[in-house]
C-alpha positions in Angstrom: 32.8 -1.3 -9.7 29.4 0.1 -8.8 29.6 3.6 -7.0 27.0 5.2 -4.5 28.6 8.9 -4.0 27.1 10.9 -1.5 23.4 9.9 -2.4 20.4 12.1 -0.8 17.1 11.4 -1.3 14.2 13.2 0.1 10.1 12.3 0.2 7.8 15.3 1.1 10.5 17.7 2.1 12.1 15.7 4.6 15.6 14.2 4.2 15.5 9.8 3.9 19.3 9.2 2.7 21.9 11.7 3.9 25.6 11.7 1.9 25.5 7.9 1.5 29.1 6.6 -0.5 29.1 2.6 -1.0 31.3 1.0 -3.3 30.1 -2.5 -4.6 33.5 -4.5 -6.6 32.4 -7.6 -8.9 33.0 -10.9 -6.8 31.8 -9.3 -3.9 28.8 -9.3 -1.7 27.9 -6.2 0.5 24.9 -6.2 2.8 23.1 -3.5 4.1 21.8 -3.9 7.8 19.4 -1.6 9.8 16.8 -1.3 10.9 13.1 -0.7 10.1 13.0 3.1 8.6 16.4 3.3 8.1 16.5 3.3 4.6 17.5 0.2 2.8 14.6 -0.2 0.3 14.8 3.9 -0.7 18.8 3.4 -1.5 18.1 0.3 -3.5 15.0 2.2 -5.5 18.1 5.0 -5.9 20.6 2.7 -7.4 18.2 0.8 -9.4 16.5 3.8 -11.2 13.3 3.6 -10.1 13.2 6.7 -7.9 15.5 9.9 -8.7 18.3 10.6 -5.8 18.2 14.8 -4.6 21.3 14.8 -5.2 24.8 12.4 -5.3 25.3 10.1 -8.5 25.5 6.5 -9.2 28.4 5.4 -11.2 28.9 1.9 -12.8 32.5 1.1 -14.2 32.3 4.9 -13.7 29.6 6.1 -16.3 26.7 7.7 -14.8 24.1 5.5 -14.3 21.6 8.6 -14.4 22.3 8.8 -18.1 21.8 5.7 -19.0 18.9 4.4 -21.3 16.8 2.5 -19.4 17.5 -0.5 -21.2 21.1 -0.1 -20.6 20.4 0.4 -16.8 18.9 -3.0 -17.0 21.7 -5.0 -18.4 23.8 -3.8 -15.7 21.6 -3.7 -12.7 19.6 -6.8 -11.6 16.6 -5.7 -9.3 15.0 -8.1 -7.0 12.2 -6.3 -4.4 10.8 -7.6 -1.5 8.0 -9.5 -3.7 6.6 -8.5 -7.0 3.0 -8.0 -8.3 2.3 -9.8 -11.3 -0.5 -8.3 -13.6 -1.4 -11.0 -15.3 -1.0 -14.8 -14.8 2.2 -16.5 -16.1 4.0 -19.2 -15.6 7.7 -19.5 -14.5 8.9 -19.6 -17.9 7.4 -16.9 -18.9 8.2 -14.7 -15.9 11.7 -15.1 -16.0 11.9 -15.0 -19.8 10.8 -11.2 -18.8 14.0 -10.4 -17.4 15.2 -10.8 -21.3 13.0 -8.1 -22.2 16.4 -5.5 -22.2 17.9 -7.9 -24.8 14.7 -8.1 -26.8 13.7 -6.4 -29.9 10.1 -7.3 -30.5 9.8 -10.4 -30.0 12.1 -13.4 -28.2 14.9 -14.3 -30.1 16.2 -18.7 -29.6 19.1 -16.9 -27.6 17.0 -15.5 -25.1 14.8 -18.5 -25.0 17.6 -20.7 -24.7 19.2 -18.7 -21.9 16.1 -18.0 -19.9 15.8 -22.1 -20.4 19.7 -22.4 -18.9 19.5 -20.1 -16.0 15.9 -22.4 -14.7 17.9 -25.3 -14.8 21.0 -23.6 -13.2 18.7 -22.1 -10.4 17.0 -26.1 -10.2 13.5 -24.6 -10.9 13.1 -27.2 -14.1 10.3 -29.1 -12.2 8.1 -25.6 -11.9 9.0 -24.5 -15.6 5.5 -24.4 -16.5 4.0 -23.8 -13.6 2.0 -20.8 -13.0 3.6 -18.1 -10.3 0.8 -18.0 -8.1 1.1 -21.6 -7.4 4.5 -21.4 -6.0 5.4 -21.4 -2.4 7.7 -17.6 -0.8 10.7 -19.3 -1.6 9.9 -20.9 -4.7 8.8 -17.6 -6.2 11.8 -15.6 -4.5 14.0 -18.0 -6.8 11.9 -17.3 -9.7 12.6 -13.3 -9.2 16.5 -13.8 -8.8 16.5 -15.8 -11.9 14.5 -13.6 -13.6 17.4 -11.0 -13.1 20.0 -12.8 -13.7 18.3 -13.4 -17.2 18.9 -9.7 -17.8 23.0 -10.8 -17.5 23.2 -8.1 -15.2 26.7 -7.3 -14.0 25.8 -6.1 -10.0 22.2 -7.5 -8.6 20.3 -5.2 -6.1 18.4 -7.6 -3.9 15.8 -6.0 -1.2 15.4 -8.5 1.5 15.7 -12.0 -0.3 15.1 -14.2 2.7 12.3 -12.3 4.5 9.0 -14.4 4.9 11.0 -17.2 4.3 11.9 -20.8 6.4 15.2 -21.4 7.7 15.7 -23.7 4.4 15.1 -21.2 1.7 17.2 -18.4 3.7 20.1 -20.8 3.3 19.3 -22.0 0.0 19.3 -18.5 -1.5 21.9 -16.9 0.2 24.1 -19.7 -0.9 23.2 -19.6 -4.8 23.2 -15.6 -4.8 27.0 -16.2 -2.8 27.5 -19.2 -5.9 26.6 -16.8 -8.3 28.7 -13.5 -7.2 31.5 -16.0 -6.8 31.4 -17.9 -9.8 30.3 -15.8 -12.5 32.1 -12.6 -11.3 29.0 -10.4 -10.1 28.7 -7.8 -7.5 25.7 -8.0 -5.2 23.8 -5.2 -2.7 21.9 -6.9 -0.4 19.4 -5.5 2.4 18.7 -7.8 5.3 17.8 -8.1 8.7 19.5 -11.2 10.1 22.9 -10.5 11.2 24.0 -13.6 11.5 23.1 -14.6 8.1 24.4 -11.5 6.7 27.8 -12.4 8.8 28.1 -15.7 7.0 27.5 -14.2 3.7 28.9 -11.3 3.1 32.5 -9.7 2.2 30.9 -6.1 3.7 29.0 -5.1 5.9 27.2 -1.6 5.9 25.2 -0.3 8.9 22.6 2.3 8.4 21.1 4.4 10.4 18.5 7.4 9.6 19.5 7.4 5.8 23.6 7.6 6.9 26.3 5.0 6.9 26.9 4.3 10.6 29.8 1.9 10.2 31.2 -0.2 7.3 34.1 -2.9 7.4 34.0 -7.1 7.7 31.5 -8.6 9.2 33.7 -9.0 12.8 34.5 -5.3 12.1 31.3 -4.1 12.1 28.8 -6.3 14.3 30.4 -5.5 17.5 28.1 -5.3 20.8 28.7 -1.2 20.4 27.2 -1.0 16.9 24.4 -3.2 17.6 23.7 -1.1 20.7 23.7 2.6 18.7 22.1 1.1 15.4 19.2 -0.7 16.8 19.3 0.2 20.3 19.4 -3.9 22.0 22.0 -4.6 24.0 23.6 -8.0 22.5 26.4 -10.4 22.7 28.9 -11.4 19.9 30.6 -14.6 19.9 32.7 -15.9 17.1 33.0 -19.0 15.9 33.9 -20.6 12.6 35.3 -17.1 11.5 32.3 -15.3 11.5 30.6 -13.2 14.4 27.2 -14.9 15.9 24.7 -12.0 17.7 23.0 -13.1 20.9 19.9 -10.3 21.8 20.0 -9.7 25.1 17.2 -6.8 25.6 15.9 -3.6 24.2 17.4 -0.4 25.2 15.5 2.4 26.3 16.3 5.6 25.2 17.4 7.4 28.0 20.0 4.2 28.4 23.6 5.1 28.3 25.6 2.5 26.0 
């Protein structure tokens, strides 16, 4: 199990993440929902290593992750941001042979050739193989990044907004392969995202957030009720439910001075 316990993180003196405790179990997806500010991105950063929590620890099948080499970190945690600057051109192939890099001594081995080979193939990306990144459309390179971390053989993946900037098509398409992949080869996942409803289909758990605290966490029709919508983003909403999940209508925007 991956363990957040009572994370705080603060930037310039003032608090962004306040106590936060999430518990992600392999096999599962959990999403975190919010909005704008709220956040998502600084937790992920938290878990992932890349900035250092005030205070609160991260435990993965209960060792601390903060003394972890960072090599180590990287065989357990797969890290996917929002999008990902490359410094110098490379091609598919070569991008997600990076994510082998905490296997690696100095050089490739056939194994992580082979593997980074497999996971294109899995992740149907054989027909870009060789082409370069900045050729690719949003979702093609988003499925790129995911299977560069999943050639780290990571054992939870951390992904910051997968489907944002993407088309209806490539939402679905990598929702469904990161929900194939947590399923089938026995991974936990974190997931920030904005869309509710695609969250609702998805996901085991649902966290809300709100200023840097959990608001509310349970199932999907547990927690996307018109009452949590209304304190966590303030728009008044209506939830149906059909083919077991919860489906949000907006309605309006609250004003401030609006009782619930």
């Amino acid at each position: 199990m991956l363990q957040v316990l009572n994370l705080a993180f603060n930037y310039n003196g003032s608090p962004i993440l306040k106590g936060v405790d999430i518990d992600v179990r392999k096999g599962r997806m959990v999403t975190l929902a919010g909005p704008n500010g709220a956040g998502k991105t600084t937790l992920l950063k938290c878990i992932a290593g890349i900035l250092e929590p005030a205070g609160g620890a991260v435990l993965i099948e209960s060792q601390d992750a903060g003394d972890m080499h960072r090599k180590e970190l990287a065989r357990r945690l797969g890290y996917v941001p929002q999008s990902e600057t490359l410094r110098f051109p490379m091609t598919v192939f070569e991008t997600v042979l990076t994510g082998r890099s905490p296997h690696m001594a100095w050089r490739p081995s056939r194994k992580d050739l082979e593997y980074s080979a497999r996971i294109i193939e899995e992740m149907n990306l054989g027909d870009l193989a060789m082409r370069d990144m900045d050729s690719l459309s949003g979702g093609q390179a988003q499925k790129v990044l995911l299977a560069k971390a999943l050639a780290q053989e990571p054992d939870y993946l951390l992904l910051d907004e997968p489907t944002s900037s993407l088309d209806l098509h490539h939402q679905l398409e990598v929702l469904e392969l990161v929900s194939g992949l947590v399923e089938t080869k026995e991974m936990g996942a974190l997931v920030a995202m904005h869309d509710l409803n695609l969250a609702a289909r998805f996901s085991h758990t649902i966290l809300l957030i709100r200023q840097g605290e959990i608001f509310c966490q349970g199932t999907p029709r547990e927690v996307i009720t018109p009452e949590n919508i209304h304190a966590v983003y303030r728009v008044e909403a209506v939830v149906r439910h059909g083919n077991g999940h919860p489906y949000v209508q907006p309605l309006r925007c609250v004003a401030d001075n609006e009782n619930a």
